[in-house]
N, CA, C and O atoms as a GROMACS GRO file, in nm:
protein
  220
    1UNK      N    1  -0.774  -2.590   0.867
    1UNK     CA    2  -0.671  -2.516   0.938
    1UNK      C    3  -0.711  -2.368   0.940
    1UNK      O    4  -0.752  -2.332   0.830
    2UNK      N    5  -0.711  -2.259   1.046
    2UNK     CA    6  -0.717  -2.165   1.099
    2UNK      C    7  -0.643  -2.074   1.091
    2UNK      O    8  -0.550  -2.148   1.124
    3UNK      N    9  -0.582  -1.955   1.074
    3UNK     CA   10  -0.483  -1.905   1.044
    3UNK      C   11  -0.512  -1.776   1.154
    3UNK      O   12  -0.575  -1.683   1.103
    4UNK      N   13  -0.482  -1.760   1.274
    4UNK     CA   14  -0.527  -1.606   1.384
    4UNK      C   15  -0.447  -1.527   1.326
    4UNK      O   16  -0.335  -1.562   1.290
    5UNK      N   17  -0.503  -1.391   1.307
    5UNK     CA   18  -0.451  -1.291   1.337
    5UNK      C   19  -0.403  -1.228   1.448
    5UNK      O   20  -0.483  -1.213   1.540
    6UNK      N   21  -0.253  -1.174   1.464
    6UNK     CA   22  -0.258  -1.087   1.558
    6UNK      C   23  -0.337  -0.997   1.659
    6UNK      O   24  -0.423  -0.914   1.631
    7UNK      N   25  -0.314  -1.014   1.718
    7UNK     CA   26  -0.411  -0.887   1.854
    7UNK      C   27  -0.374  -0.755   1.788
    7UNK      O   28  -0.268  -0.740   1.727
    8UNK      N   29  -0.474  -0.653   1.802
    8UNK     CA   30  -0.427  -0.532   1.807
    8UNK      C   31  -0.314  -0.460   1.866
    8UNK      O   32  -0.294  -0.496   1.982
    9UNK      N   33  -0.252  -0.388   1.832
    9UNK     CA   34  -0.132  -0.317   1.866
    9UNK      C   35  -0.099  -0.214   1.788
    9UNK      O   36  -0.079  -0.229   1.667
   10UNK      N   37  -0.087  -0.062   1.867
   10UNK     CA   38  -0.042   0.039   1.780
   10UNK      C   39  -0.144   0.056   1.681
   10UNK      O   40  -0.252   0.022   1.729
   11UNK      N   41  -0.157   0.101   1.542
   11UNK     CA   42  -0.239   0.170   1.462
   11UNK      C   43  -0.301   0.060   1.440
   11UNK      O   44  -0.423   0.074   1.429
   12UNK      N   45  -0.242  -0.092   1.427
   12UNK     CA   46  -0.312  -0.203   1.368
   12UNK      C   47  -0.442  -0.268   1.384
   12UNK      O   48  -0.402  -0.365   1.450
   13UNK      N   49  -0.514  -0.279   1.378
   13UNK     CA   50  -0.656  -0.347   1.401
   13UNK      C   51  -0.688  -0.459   1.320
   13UNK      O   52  -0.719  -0.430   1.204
   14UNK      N   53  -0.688  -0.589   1.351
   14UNK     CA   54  -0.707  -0.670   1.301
   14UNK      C   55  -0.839  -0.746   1.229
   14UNK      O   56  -0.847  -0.860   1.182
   15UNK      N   57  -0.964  -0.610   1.241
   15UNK     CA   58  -1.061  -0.658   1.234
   15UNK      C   59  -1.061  -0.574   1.079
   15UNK      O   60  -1.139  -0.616   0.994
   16UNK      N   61  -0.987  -0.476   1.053
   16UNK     CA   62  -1.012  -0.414   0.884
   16UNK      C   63  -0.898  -0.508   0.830
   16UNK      O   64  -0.913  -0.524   0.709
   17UNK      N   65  -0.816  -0.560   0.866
   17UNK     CA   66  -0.746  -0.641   0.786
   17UNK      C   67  -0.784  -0.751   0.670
   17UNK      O   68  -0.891  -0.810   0.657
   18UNK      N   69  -0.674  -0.761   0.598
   18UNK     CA   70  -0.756  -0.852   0.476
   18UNK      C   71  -0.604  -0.906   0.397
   18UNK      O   72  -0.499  -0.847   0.374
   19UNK      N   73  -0.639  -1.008   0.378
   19UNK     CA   74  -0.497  -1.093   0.311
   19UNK      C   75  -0.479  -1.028   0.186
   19UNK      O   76  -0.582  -1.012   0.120
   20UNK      N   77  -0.380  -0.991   0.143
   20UNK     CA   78  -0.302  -0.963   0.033
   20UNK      C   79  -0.279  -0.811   0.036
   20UNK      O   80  -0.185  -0.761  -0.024
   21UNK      N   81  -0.355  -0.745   0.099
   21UNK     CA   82  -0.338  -0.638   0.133
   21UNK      C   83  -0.244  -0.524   0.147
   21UNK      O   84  -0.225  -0.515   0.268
   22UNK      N   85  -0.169  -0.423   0.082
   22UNK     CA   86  -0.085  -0.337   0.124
   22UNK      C   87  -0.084  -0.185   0.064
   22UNK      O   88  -0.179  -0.161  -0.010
   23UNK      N   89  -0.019  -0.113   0.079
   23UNK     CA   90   0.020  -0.017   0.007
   23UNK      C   91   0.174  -0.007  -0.020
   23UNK      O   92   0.276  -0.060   0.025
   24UNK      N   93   0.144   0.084  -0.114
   24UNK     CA   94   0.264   0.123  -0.220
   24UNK      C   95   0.364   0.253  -0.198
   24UNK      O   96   0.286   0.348  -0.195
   25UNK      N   97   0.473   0.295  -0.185
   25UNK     CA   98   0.552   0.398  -0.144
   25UNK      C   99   0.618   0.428  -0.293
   25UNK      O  100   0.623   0.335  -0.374
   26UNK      N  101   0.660   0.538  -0.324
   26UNK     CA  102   0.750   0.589  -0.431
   26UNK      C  103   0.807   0.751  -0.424
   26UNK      O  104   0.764   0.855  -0.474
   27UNK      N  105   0.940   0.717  -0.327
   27UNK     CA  106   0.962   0.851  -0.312
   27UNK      C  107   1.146   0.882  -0.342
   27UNK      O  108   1.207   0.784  -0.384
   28UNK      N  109   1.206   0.980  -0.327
   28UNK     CA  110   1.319   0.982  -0.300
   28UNK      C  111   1.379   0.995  -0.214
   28UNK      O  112   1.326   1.096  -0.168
   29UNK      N  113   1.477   0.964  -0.130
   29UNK     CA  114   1.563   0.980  -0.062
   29UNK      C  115   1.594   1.124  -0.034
   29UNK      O  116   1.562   1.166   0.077
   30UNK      N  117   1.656   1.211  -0.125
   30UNK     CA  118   1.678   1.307  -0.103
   30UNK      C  119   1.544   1.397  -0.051
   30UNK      O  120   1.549   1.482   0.037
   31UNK      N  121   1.447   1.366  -0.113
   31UNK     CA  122   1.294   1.481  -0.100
   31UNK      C  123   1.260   1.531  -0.187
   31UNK      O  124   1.143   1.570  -0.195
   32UNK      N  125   1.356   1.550  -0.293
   32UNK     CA  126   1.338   1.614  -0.412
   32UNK      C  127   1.202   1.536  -0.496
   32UNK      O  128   1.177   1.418  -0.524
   33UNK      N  129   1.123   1.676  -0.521
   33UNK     CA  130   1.009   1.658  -0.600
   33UNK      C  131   1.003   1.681  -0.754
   33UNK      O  132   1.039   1.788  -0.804
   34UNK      N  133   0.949   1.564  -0.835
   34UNK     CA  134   1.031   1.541  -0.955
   34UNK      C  135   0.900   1.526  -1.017
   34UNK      O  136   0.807   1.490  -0.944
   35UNK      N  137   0.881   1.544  -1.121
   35UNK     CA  138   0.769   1.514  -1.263
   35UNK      C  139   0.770   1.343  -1.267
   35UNK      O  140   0.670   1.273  -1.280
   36UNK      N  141   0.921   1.291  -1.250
   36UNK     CA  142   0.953   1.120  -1.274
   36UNK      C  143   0.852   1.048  -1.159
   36UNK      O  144   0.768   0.963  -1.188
   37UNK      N  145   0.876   1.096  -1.032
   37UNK     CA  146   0.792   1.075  -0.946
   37UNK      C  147   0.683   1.003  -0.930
   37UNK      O  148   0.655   0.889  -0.893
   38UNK      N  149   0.601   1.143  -0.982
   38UNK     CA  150   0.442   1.144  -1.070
   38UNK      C  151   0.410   1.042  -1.136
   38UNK      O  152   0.321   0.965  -1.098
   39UNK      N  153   0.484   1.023  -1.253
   39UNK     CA  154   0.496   0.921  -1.336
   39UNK      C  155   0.524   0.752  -1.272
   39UNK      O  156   0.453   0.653  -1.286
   40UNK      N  157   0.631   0.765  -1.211
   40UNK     CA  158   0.633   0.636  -1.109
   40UNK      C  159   0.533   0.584  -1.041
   40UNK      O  160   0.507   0.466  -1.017
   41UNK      N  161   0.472   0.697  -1.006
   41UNK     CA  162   0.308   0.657  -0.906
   41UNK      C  163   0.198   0.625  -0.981
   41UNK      O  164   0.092   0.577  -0.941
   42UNK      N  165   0.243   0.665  -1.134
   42UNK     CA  166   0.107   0.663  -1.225
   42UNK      C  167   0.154   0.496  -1.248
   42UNK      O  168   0.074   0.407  -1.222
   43UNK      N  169   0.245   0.476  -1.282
   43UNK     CA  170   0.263   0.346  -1.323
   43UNK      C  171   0.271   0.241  -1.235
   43UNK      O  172   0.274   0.128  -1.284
   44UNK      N  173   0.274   0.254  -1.114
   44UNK     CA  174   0.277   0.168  -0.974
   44UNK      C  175   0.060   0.121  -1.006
   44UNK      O  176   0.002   0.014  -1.023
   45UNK      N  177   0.002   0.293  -0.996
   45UNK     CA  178  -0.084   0.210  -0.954
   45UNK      C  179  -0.166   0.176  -1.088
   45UNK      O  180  -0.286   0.163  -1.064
   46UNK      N  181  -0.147   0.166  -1.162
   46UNK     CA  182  -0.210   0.102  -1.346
   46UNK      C  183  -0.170  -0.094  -1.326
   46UNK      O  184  -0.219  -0.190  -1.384
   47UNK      N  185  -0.057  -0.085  -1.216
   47UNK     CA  186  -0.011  -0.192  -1.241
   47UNK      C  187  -0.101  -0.296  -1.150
   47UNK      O  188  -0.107  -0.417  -1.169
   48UNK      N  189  -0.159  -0.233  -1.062
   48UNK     CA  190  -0.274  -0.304  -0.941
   48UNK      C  191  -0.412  -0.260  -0.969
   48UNK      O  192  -0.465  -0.222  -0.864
   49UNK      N  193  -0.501  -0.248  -1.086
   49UNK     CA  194  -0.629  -0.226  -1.111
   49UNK      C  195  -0.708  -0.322  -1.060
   49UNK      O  196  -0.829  -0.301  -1.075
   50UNK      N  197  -0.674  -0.435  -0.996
   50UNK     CA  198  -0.769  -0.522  -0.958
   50UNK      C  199  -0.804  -0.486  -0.761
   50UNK      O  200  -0.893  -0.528  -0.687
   51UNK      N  201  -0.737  -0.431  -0.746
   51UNK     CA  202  -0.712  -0.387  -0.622
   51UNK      C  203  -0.848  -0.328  -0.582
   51UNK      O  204  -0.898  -0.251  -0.664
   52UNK      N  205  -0.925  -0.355  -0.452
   52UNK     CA  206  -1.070  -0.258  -0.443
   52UNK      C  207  -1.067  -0.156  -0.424
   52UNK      O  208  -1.168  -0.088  -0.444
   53UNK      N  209  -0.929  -0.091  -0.369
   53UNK     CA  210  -0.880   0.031  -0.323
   53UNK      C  211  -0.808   0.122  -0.410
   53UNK      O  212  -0.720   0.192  -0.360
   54UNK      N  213  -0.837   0.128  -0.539
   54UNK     CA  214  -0.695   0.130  -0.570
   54UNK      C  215  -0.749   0.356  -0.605
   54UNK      O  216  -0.859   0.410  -0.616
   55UNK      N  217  -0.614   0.410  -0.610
   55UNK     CA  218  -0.657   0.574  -0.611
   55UNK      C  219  -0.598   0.583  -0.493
   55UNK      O  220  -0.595   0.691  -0.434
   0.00000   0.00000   0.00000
Protein backbone atom coordinates (compact mmCIF):
# COMPACT_ATOMS: atom_id res chain seq x y z
CA UNK A 1 0.00 0.00 0.00
CA UNK A 2 1.10 3.56 -1.11
CA UNK A 3 0.38 6.40 0.88
CA UNK A 4 0.55 10.06 -1.82
CA UNK A 5 1.32 12.99 -0.58
CA UNK A 6 -0.38 16.06 -1.27
CA UNK A 7 0.48 18.37 -4.26
CA UNK A 8 2.18 21.41 -3.41
CA UNK A 9 0.33 24.37 -2.18
CA UNK A 10 1.30 27.59 -0.48
CA UNK A 11 4.71 27.26 1.52
CA UNK A 12 4.24 23.37 1.43
CA UNK A 13 6.42 21.21 -0.73
CA UNK A 14 6.00 17.83 -0.59
CA UNK A 15 9.25 16.75 -1.70
CA UNK A 16 11.18 18.02 1.92
CA UNK A 17 8.47 16.39 3.71
CA UNK A 18 8.98 13.49 6.02
CA UNK A 19 6.55 11.49 8.35
CA UNK A 20 6.54 12.35 11.88
CA UNK A 21 7.70 15.52 11.32
CA UNK A 22 6.80 18.93 13.06
CA UNK A 23 7.62 21.77 15.05
CA UNK A 24 7.04 23.02 18.39
CA UNK A 25 5.41 26.54 19.53
CA UNK A 26 5.65 27.94 23.25
CA UNK A 27 4.42 31.28 23.63
CA UNK A 28 1.91 33.49 25.44
CA UNK A 29 -1.08 34.87 24.55
CA UNK A 30 -0.60 38.05 25.94
CA UNK A 31 3.25 38.58 24.33
CA UNK A 32 4.65 38.95 27.43
CA UNK A 33 8.29 37.86 27.53
CA UNK A 34 9.08 35.76 30.53
CA UNK A 35 12.38 33.84 31.89
CA UNK A 36 9.36 30.73 32.29
CA UNK A 37 9.22 30.89 28.62
CA UNK A 38 12.89 30.17 28.10
CA UNK A 39 12.64 27.47 30.33
CA UNK A 40 9.50 25.95 28.61
CA UNK A 41 11.47 25.87 25.32
CA UNK A 42 14.44 24.39 27.11
CA UNK A 43 12.31 21.64 28.24
CA UNK A 44 10.11 21.12 25.04
CA UNK A 45 13.20 20.58 23.18
CA UNK A 46 15.38 18.04 25.80
CA UNK A 47 12.18 16.23 25.42
CA UNK A 48 12.74 15.41 21.40
CA UNK A 49 16.67 14.62 21.27
CA UNK A 50 16.08 12.02 18.84
CA UNK A 51 14.79 14.44 16.41
CA UNK A 52 17.55 15.18 13.33
CA UNK A 53 16.61 18.71 13.64
CA UNK A 54 16.44 19.35 16.80
CA UNK A 55 18.00 23.37 18.00
Amino acid sequence: MSIQKPESYGLYNPAAGSDSCGVGFITRKDGEQTHEILQMAHSALCTVPHRGHVG
